[in-house]
DOLOZA-823315 format. One record per residue: x negated, y, z of N, C-alpha, C, CB in turn; residue in one letter. Coordinates in pm, whole numbers, plus 50000, padded with zeros to 5 digits. Glycine has a CB too. Example, Ala and Ser with C-alpha at 12.3 -4.5 7.8 and 13.67 -1.06 7.14 Angstrom:
486814943150780487704955050780486804967050780488694955350905a;487154977550708486334989450714487105000350787485924994050572s;
***
This chain:
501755272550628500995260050625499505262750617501435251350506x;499025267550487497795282650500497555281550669498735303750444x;497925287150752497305291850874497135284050950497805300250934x;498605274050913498185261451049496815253451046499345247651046x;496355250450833495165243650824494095253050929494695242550654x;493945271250868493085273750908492985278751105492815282250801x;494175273351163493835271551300493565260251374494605275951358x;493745251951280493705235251278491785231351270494785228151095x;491405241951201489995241351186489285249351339489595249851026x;490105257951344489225268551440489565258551616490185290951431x;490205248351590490265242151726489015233451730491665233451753x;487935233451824486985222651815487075207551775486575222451920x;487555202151888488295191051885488585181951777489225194151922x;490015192751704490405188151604489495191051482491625191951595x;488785202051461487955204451378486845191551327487395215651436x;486375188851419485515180151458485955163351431485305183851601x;487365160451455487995150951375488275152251219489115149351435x;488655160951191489505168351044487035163950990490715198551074x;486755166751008484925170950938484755154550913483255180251090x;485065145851001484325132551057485275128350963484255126251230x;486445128250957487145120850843486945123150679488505123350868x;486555135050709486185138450545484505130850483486015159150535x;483975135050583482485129550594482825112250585481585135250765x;483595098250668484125086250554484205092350471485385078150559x;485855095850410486035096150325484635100050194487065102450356x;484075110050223482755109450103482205095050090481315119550151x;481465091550196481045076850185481605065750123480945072550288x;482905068450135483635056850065483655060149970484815052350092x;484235071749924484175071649735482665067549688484515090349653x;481145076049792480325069649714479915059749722479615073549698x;480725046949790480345032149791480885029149652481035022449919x;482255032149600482835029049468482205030649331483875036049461x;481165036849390480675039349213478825031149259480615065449137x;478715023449326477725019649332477305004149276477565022649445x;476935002149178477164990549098476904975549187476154991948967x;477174964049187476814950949247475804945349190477794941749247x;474224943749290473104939449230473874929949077472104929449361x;472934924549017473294914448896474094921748811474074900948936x;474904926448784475524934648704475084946448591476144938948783x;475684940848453474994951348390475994960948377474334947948261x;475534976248405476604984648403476954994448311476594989848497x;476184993148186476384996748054477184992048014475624995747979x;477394976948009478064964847952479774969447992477404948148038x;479564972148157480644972048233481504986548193480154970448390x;480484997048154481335008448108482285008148006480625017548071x;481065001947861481884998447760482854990047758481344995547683x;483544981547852484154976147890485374984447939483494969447954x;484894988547999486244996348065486835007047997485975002748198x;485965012647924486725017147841487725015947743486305019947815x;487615002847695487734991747621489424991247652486654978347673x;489384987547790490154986147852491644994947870489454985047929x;491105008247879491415015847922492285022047789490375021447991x;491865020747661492145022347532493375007847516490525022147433x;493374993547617494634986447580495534986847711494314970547528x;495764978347687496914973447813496924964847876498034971247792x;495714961047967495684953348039495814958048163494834947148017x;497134947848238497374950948394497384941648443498434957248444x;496224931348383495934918448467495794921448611494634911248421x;494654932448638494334930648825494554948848818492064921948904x;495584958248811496184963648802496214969448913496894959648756x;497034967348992497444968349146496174967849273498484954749171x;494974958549219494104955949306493244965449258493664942549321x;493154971149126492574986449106492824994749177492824992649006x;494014998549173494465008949194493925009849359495995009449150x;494334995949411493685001249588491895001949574494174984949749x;491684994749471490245002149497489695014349438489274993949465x;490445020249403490125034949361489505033749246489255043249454x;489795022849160488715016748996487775011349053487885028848874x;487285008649139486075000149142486344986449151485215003349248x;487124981749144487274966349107486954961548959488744962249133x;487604971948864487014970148741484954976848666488344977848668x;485114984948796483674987048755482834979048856483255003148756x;483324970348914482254956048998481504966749074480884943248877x;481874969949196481094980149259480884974349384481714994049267x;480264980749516480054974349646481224968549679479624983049753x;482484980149651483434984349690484694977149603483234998349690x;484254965549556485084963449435486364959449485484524952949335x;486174951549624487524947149686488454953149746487424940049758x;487484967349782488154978649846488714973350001489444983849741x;490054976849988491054972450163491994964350083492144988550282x;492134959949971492744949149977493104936150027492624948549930x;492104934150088491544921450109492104922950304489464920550052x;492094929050323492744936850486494244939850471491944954350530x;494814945050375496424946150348496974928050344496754956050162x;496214924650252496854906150265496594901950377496194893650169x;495484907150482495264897350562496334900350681493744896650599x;496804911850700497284916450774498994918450761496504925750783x;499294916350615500694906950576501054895150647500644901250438x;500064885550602499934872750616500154864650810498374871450541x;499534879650825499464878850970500644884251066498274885751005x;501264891950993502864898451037503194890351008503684910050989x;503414881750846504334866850821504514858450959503434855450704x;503184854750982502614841151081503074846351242500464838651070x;503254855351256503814858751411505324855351421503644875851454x;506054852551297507624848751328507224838651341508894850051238x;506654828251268506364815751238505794806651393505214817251112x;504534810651383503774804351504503864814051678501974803851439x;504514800751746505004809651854503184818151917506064796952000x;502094810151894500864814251987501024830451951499124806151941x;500944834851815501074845151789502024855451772500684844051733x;503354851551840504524860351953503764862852012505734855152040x;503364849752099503664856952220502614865552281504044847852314x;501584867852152500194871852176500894886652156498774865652065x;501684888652052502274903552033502924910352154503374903451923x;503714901752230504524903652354503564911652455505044888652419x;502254904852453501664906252560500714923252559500764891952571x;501654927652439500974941252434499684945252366500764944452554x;499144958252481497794963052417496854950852415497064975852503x;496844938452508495464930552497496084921452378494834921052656x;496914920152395497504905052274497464914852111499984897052323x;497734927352099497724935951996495774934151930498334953452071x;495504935752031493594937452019493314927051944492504935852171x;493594908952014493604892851986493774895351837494964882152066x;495194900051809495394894051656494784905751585497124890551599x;494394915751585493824927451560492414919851492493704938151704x;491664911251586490634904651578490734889251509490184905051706x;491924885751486492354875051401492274882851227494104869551460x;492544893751252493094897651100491184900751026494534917551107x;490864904051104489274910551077488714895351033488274919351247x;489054883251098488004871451013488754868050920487484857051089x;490384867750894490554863750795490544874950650491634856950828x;490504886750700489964896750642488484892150529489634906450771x;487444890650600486044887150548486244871250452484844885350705x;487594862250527487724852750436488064853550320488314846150467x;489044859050310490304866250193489554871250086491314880550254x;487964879350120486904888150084485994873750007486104898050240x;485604864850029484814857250026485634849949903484454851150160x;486514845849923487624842649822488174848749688488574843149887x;488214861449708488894871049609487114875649564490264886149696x;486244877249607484914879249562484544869649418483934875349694x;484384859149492484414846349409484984845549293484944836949466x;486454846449301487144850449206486684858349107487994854849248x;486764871349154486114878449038485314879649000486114885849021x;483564874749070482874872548957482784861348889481874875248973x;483604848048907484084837848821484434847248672485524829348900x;485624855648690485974859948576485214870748477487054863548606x;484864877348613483504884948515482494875748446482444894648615x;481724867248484481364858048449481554848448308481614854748535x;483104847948298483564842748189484254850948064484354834548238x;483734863748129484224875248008486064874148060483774867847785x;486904867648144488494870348148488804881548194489284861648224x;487564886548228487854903248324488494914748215485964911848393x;487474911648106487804921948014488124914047867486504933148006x;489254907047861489484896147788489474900947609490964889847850x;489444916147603489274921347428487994928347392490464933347380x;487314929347515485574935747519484824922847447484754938947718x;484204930047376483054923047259481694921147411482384939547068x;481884930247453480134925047551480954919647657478674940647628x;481974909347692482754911347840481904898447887484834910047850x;481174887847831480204878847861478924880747908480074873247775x;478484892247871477294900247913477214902547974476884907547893x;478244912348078478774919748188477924914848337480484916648192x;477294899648329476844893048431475584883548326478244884348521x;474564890448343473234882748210472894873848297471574892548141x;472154875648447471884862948526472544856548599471134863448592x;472984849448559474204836448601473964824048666474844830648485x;472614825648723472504815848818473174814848960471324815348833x;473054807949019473964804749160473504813149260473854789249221x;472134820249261471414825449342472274846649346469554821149271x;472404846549193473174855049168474074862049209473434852949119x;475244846649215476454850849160476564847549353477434841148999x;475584842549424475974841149589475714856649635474814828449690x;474614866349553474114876949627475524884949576472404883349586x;475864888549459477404891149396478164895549555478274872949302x;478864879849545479884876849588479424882349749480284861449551x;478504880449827478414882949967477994899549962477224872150047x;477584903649858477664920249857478934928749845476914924949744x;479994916149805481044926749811482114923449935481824927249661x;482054914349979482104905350099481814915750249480774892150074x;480664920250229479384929350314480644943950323477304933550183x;480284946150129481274959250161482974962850176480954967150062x;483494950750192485164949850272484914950650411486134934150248x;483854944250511483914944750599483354961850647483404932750632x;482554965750558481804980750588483314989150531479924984850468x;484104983350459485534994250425486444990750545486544990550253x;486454981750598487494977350722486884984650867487514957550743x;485504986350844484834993250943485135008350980483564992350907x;484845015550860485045025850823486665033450840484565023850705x;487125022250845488815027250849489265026651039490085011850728x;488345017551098488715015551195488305032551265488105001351245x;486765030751210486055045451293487375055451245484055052851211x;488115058751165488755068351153490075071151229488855068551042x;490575056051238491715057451352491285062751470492335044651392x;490075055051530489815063251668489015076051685489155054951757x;488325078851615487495093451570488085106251482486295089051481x;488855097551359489395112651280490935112451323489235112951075x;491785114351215492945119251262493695111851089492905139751310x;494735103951158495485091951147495055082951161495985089751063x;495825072451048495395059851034494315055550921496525052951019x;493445051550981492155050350893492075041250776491075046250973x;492855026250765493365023750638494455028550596493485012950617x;495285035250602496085042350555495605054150467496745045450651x;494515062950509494005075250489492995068550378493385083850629x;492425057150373491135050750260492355045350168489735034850333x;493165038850201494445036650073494815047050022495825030750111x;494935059650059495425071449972494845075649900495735081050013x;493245078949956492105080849887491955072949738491055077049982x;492105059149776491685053949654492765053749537491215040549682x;494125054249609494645057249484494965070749415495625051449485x;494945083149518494985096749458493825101349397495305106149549x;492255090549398490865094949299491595086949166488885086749360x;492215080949130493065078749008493815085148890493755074449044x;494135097549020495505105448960494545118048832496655116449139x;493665119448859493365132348753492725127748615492215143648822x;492045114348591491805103048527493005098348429491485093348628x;494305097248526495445090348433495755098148358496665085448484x;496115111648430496775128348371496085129348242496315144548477x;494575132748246493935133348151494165124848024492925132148196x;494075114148036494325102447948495815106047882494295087248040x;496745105847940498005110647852497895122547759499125114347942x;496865134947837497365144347805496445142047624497125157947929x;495155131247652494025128347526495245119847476492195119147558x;495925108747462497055104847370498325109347345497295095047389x;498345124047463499635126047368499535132847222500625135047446x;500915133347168501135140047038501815152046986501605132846981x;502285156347091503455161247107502275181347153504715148947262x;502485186247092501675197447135500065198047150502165200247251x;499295184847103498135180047159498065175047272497355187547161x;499285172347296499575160047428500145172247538497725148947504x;500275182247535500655194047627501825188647705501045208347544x;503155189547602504445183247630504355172247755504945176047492x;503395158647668503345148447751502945152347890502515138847698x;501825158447891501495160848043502275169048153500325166748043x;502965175948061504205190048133504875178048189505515203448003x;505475170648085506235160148125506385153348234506085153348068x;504815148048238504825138748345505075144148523503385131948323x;503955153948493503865166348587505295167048681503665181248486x;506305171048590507515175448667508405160548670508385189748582x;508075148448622508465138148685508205134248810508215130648629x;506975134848796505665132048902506445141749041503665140548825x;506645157549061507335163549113508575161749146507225170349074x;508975154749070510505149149067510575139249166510995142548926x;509735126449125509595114649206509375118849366508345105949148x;508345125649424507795129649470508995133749601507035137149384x;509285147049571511165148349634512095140749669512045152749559x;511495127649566512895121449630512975109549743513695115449512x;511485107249685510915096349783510355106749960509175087249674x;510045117849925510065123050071511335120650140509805138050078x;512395126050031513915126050101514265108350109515325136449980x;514365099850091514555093850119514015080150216514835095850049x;512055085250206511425079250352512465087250469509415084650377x;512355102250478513095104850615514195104650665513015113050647x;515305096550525516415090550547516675081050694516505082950428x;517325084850769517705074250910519015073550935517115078951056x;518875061350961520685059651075520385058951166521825047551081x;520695067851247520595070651441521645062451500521005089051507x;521245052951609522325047551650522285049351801522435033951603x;523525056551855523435057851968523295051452093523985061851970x;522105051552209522445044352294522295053552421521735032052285x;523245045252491523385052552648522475044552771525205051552702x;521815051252856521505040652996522055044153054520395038153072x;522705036253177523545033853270522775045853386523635016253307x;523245053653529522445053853600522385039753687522605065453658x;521345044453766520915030253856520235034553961519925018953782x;520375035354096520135039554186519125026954272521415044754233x;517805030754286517055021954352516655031854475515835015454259x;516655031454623516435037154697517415050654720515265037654677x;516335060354727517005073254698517345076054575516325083254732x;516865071654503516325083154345517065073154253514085085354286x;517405082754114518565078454068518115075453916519755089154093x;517955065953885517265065753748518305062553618516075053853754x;517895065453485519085063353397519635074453392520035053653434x;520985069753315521665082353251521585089453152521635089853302x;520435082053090520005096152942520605084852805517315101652911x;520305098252738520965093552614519915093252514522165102352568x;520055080952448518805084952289519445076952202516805079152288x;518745072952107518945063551992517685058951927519785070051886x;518805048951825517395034351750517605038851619517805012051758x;516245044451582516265053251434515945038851354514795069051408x;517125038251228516895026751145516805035151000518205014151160x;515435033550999514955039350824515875032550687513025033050787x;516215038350622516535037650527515805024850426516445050050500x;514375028250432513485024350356512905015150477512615035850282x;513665006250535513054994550647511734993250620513684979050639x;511824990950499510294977750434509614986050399510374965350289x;509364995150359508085003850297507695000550186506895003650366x;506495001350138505974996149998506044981350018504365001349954x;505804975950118505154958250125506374949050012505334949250350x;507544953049966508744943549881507434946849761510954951149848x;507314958749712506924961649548505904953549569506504977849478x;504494952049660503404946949660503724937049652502634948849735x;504414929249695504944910049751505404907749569507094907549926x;506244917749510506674917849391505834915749287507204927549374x;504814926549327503964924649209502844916549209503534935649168x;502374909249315501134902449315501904890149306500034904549440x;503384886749308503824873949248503764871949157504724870349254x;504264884749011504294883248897503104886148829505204888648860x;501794889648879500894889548850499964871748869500584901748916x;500284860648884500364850148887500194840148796501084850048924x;501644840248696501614832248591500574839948439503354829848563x;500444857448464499444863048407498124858248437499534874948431x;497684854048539495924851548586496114835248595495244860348777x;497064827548591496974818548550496334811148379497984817948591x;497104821848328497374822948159495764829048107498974837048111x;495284839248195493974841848172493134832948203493614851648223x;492784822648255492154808848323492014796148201493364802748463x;493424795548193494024783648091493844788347992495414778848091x;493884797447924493854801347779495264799847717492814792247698x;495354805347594497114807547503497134798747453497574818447389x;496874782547427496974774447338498024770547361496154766447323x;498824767047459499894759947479501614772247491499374750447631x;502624764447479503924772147490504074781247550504784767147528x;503804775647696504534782047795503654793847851504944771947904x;501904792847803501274803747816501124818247686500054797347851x;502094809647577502434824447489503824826147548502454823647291x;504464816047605505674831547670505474838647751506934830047732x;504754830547850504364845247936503604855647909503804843648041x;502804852047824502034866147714503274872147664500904860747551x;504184867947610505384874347539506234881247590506064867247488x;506884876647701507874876447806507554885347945508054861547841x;506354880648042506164884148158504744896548121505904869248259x;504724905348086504144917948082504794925648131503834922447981x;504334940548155504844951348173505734957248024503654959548225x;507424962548085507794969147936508774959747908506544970147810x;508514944047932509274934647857510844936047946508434917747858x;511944934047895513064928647943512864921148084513564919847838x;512744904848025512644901548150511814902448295512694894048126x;510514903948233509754911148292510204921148429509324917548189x;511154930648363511604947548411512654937848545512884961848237x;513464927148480514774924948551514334916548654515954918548465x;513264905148617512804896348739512034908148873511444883148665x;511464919348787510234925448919511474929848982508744940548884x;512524935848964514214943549021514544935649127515734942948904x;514854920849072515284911549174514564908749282515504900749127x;513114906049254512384899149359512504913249470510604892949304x;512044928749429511924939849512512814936649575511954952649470x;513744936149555515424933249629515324928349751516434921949556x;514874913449675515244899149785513934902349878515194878949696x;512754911749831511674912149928512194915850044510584920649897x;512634935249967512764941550046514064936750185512864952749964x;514764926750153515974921550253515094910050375517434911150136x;513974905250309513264894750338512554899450440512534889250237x;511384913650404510634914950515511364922450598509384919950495x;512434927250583513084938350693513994927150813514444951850589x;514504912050776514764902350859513984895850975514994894950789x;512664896850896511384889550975510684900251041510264881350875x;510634915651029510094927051128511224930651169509234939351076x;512584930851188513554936251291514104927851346514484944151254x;514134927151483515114915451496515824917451627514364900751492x;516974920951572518814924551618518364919651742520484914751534x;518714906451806518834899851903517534906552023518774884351849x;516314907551998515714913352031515714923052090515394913551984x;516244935852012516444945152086517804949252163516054953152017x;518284937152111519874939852202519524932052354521644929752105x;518904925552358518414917152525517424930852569517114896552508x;516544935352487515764945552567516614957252635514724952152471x;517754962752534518554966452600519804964252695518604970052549x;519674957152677520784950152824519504950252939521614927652793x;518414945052940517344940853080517404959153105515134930553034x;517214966753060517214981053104518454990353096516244987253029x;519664984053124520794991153136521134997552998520645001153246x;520864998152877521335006052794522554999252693520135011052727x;523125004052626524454998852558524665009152479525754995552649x;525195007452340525675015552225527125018352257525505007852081x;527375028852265529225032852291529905023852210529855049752238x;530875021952215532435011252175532074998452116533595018352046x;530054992752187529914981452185529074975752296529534979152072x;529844962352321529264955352431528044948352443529994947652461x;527754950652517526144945952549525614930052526525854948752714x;524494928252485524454914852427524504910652284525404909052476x;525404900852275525464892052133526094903752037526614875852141x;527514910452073528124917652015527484930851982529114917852074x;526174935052057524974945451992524044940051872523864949352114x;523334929051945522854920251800523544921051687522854905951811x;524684921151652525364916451543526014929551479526394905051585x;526244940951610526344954551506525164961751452527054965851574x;524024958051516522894965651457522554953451327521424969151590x;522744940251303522324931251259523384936851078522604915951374x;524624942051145525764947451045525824958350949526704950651110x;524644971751068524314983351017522884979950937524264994551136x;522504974950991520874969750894520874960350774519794960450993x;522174954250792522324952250631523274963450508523114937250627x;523554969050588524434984550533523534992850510525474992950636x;521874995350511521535007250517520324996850423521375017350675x;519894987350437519104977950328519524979450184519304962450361x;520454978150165521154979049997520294991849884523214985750019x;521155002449961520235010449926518535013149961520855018849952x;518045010750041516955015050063516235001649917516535014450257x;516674991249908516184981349841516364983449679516814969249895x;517444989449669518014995449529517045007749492519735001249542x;516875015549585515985023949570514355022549577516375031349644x;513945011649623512725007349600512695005949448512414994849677x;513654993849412513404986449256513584996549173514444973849206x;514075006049191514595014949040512745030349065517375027149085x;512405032749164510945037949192510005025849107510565038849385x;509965018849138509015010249112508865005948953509294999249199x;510335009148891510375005948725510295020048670511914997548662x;509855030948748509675043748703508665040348538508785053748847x;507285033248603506355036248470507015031548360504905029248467x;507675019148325508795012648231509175021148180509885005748276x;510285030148208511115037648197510545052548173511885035448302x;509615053548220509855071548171508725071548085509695086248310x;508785080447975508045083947868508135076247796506955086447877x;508995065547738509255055247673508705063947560510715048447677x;509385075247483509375078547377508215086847346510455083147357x;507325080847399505765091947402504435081847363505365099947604x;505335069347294504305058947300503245054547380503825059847222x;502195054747356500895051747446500495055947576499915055547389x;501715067747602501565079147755501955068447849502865095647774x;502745061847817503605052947927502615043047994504905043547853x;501845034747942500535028148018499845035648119499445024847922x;499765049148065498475053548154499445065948234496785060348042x;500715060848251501785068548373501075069348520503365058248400x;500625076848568499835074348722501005075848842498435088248755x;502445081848807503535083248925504115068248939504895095148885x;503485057448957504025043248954504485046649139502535027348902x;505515033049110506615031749230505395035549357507535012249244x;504515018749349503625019049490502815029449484502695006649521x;501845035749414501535049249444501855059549478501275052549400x;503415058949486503765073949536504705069649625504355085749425x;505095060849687505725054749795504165058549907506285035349755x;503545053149887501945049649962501295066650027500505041549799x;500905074049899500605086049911501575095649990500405089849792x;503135092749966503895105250054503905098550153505375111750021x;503895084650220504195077550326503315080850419504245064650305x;501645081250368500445083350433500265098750477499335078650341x;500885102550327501075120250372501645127550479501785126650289x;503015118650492503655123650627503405122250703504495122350665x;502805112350730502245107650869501245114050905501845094750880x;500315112850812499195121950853499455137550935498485124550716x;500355144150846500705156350843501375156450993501615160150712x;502315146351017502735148251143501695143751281504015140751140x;501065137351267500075137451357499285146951384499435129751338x;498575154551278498275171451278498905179351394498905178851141x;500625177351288501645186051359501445185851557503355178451300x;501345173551567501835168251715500675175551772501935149651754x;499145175951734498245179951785498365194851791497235174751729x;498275200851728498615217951695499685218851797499265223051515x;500985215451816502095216951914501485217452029503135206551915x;500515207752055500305199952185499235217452256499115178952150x;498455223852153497805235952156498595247752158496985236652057x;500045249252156501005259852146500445266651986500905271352299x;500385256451913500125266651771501195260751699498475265851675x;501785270151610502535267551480502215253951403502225279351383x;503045245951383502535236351281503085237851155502735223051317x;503005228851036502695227450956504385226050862501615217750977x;505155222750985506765218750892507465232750915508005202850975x;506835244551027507465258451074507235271850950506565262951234x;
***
């Protein structure tokens, strides 16, 4: 692996991609630590530290994609979040609204169209979720047990809180930018490769933190611990992204003129893991909800101390509702991105057919049969990854908060990893050099 990097370098080309991607990547981390005019960032440290010492996983998840700069109010505070929803929302809306089928149908130009749909509602989403948070910074809910969390924003006029909000606005569209230059200049996918980034600048931060609360050896244990969980997880989620059911299909030959086309054999690789991370995300930014509601409204009333009580991380129901919803996600989005009928007409218009089944309705309905046979698990195995932090180190007290092997982080990181790695691979092959899996 050693040699493939260092022939991987000595190719121009690729060299020259592999430099340009690293060179973003710097830029982006140093957009993250660059504070948002108006902001005091003393205020904001002691704060986070603050933080960091309880348990708050109010905006949790939207950290984590910004690599911490959401909690330290940075250019960068929105990170690519704000581009993952928009671009959900926008896979949702193509089952839904036929304009946007049939814009997908129509290929590379109709791909470009909504490509360019996702980018304004992108900057909207940005304008919105901006707002938001310096509302809450604003009102001290950001850092709801910080003694200075009111401070955090001293000039609070409208003039402010507009330069705020359109500076971070500015820098989603300069992070959506940045990701694009990398798809076509470096090597992968350019939000994919800024999502990894931001959550693997996390990982040596969390480590640390356990290893400062553990107890157990001066926290040694704890960190060994996590370490070979972390390794653990890691294995299994590789082995089970490259989990597939191959399903065989045949083309017919077909003789047009002279020449004889058809006859070959391939198959329709159905992943294990249909849905990818998008069930846990759909999961958790639901149940993160009646929490940022409860932060808004305040605890005076019932039903906002049960969900203080009840809907946290750790709690019972809590653990059993996030299980279910992963479930019903993961069955949900794998219905609305595959669709049986679909590819059973594509294969009938081009002669192909699955052995000891007939072409048509009766293909729809065996791939429609095997894709709910291979969902169970892949969905079972999402929810039980995803309650990893819950569950492991229970007995290490305080280690368990600041667990960094959570479900979507290491679903995200090996997902991005492979890919990456195999795109490498394909390039190096394409040069008669050794790659990276030899």
């Amino acid at each position: 692996m050693l040699t493939a990097f260092a022939r991987a370098f000595k190719t121009p080309d690729l060299r020259k991609k592999l430099l340009f991607t690293f060179g973003i990547i710097v830029l982006y981390r140093l957009g993250a630590h660059i504070p948002v005019p108006g902001v005091n960032y003393e205020n904001v440290q002691q704060c986070v530290k603050q933080a960091q010492q309880g348990n708050n996983n109010l905006l949790g998840l939207m950290d984590m994609f910004s690599g911490g700069a959401l909690l330290q109010i940075t250019i960068f505070a929105l990170g690519i979040m704000p581009y993952i929803t928009a671009s959900i929302i926008l896979q949702l809306l193509t089952v839904v609204i036929p304009r946007l089928e049939a814009l997908k149908k129509e290929g590379q130009a109709g791909q470009a169209k909504i490509t360019q749909y996702t980018r304004y509602l992108t900057v909207a989403l940005a304008i919105l979720q901006g707002t938001g948070l310096v509302a809450t910074a604003k009102s001290g809910a950001l850092f709801s047990g910080c003694t200075v969390a009111r401070e955090i924003v001293p000039n609070q006029s409208i003039f402010t809180i507009i330069v705020m909000v359109l500076t971070m606005t500015a820098g989603t569209a300069l992070v959506m930018w940045l990701g694009e230059l990398i798809t076509d200049r470096g090597v992968g996918n350019g939000m994919s490769i800024l999502m990894f980034i931001s959550i693997a600048a996390g990982f040596p931060g969390a480590l640390w933190a356990i290893k400062e609360s553990g107890k157990l050896a001066k926290g040694w244990i704890e960190f060994g611990t996590v370490i070979l969980i972390g390794f653990v997880m890691v294995a299994l989620v590789v082995f089970v992204e490259q989990a597939q059911r191959r399903i065989p299909v045949q083309y017919a030959k077909r003789m047009i003129g002279r020449r004889s086309y058809g006859g070959t054999s391939t198959y329709i690789p159905l992943k294990v893991n249909q849905a990818g991370v998008i069930p846990v995300i759909f999961a958790s930014s639901l149940l993160y909800i009646p929490i940022l509601i409860v932060q808004f409204a305040g605890s005076g009333s019932g039903w906002s101390a049960w969900i203080q009580q009840h809907l946290v991380d750790g709690k019972p129901i809590h653990t059993v509702i996030y299980f279910f919803l992963i479930v019903f996600f993961a069955f949900f989005y794998v219905a609305i991105s595959f669709n049986p009928e679909e590819v059973a007409d594509n294969m009938k218009k081009y002669g192909g057919f699955i052995p000891g089944i007939r072409a048509g309705r009766p293909t729809a309905e065996y791939l429609s049969y095997v894709l709910n046979r291979i969902t169970w698990p892949g969905s079972l195995y999402l929810g039980l990854i995803a309650l990893v932090p819950t569950m492991a180190l229970a007995g290490f007290g305080g280690a368990n908060q600041n667990f960094p092997f959570g479900g979507t982080s290491i679903l995200i990181i090996v997902g991005v990893g492979l890919e990456t790695v195999k795109q490498i691979e394909s390039q190096l092959q394409q040069r008669n050099y050794e790659g990276f899996l030899r």
